[in-house]
N, C-alpha and C positions, 0 to 999 in steps of 0.2 A: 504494500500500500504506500508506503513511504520512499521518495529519494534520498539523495544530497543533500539536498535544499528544503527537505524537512526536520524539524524538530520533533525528536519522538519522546513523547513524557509514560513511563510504564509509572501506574498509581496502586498495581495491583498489591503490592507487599507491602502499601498504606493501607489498605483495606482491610486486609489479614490481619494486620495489627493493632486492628480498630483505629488506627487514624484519619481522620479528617482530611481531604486530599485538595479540598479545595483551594484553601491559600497557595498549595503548592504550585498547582493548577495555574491560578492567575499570577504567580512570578513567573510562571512560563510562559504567559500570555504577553507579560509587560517587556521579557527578555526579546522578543521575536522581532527582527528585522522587516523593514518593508517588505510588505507581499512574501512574506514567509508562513508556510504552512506548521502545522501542528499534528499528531498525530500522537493521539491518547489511547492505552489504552488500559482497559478496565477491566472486573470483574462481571459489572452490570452496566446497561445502557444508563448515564446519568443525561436522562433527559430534562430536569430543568436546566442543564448547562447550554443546552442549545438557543434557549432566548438570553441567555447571559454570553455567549458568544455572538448573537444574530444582532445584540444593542452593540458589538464592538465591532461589527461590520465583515461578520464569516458567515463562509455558509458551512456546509457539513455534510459528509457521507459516512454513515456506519454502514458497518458487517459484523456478523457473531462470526466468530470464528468459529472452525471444528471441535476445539476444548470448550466451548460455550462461554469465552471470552468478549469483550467485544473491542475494536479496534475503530474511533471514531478519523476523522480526516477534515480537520478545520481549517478550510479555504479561504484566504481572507479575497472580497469581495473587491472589486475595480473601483476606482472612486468615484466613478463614474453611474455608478447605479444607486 
């Protein structure tokens, strides 16, 4: 799912640990250069993250993996839209 020129954040062994992954989450967000993508991935689909990334101007494609994983792909959106 990911290139080069993606950032991949794995939050899975925060979750196991019962930690909180969001702050992590959004350092990863603030770290990300122009037009640089993101690629989370998780235990479960965290979907209110999707209108918390959609107000910072991403879009987003998930897939469950085979392990029933899930692997989302946050696009940041052209500035133009």
């Amino acid at each position: 799912m990911a290139d080069p020129e993606t950032l991949v954040l794995d939050v899975r062994d925060d979750i196991r640990a019962g930690r909180e992954p969001f702050q992590r989450i959004m350092a990863a967000v603030q770290s990300l250069q122009p037009g640089q993508t993101m690629a989370l991935i998780n235990l479960f689909e965290h979907v209110p993250l999707y209108t918390v990334m959609d107000r910072r101007g991403f879009d987003h494609r998930a897939e469950r993996t085979p392990e029933g994983d899930w692997q989302v792909l946050f696009v940041p959106r052209p500035a133009d839209s």
